[in-house]
N, C-alpha and C positions, 0 to 999 in steps of 0.2 A: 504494500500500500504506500503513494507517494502521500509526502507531508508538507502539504503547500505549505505553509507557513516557517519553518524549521528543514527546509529540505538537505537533505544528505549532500553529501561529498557527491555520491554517485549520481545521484538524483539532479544535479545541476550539470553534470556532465553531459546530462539527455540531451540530443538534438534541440530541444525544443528550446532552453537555454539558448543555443548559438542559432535560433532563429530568430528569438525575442531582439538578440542583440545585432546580427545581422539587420532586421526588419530597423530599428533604430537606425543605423547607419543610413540604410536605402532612406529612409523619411526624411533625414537629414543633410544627406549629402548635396541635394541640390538648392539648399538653402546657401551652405557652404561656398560651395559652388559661384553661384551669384554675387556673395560678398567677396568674397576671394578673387576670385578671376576677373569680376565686374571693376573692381577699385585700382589694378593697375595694369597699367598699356606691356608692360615688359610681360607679365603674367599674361594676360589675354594674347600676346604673340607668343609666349612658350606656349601657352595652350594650344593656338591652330600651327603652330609648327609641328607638334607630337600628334595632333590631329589628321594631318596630310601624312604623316609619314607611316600611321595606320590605313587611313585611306590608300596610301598609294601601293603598302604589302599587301592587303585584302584585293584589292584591285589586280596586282600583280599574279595573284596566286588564281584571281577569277578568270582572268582572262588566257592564262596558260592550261587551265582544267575546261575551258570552252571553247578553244580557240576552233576545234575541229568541230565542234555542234551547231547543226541548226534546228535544234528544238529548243523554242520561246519557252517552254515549262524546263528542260533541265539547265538550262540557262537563268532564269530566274530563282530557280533552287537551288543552284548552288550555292554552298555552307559559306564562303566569303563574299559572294554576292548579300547574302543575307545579313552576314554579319558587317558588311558597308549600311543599311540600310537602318542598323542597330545602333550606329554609331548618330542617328539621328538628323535632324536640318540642318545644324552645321557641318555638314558636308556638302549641301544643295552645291554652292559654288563650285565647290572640286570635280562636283559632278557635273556640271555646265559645262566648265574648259574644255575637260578629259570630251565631254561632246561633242564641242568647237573641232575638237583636232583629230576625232576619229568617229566611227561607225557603230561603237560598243551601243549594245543594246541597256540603255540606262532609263526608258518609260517607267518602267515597270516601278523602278524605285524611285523614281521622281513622282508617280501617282500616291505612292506610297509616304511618302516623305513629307508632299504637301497636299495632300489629300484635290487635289487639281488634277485636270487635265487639259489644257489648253488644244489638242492635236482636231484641228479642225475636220469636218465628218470628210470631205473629199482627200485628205492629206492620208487615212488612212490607211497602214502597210507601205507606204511610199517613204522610207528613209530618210532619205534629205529634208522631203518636206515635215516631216516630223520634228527632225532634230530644226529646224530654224523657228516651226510652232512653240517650242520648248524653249531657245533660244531667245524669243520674242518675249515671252513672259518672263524670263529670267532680268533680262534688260526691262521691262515693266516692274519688276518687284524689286529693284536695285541690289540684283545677286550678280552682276558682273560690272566690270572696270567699267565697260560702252553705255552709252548714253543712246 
């Protein structure tokens, strides 16, 4: 029998412990977060610095495990596709450029990211036309250098 109030050595050992505590952490981290990285310009460039440089290993590892696929589902499933996605809207940018300069199929996680989709009904399946749809909005929500 556990003894919530008086609990054992072992008893606190429980998962359940390094959940309570974990769970704290998660509650709190993006409070942290905010004050921390919000309050100074050196800190907010280390942060998207180490940010691109996840971005660009998940990237690196998606596109060498796709390179040979043309399936829009195993392409979209893949585990560092997913985990760029994870890393949240502070990537949108990175993921514009990387669009700017190449053919990578990045809708799916830009639908995802910013719950939009700007891809006009006739642009459709038509690549270029997409990525400059995308493109379009990106430069509308001041997520690239251009004006």
């Amino acid at each position: 029998m556990i003894n919530t109030i008086n609990p054992t050595i072992q008893e606190r050992q429980r998962p359940v412990a390094v959940s309570y505590e974990a769970s704290f952490v998660r509650n709190n981290i993006a409070t942290c977060h905010v004050l921390f990285v919000g309050q100074s310009v050196f800190v907010q460039e280390m942060y998207k610095q180490q940010l691109k440089k996840r971005f660009d290993f998940y990237n690196s590892i998606w596109q060498s495990e796709t390179i040979f696929s043309s399936s829009i589902s195993e392409i979209t499933n893949n585990s560092a596709y997913r985990s760029i996605i994870g890393l949240g809207q502070e990537v949108l940018p990175f993921i514009i450029d990387d669009l700017k300069n190449n053919d990578s199929h990045w809708f799916y996680a830009l639908e995802a990211l910013t719950g939009q989709n700007p891809i006009k009904e006739n642009h459709k399946g038509v690549v270029p036309l997409m990525k400059k749809d995308w493109i379009e909005w990106a430069k509308e929500n001041n997520l690239t250098d251009e004006n």
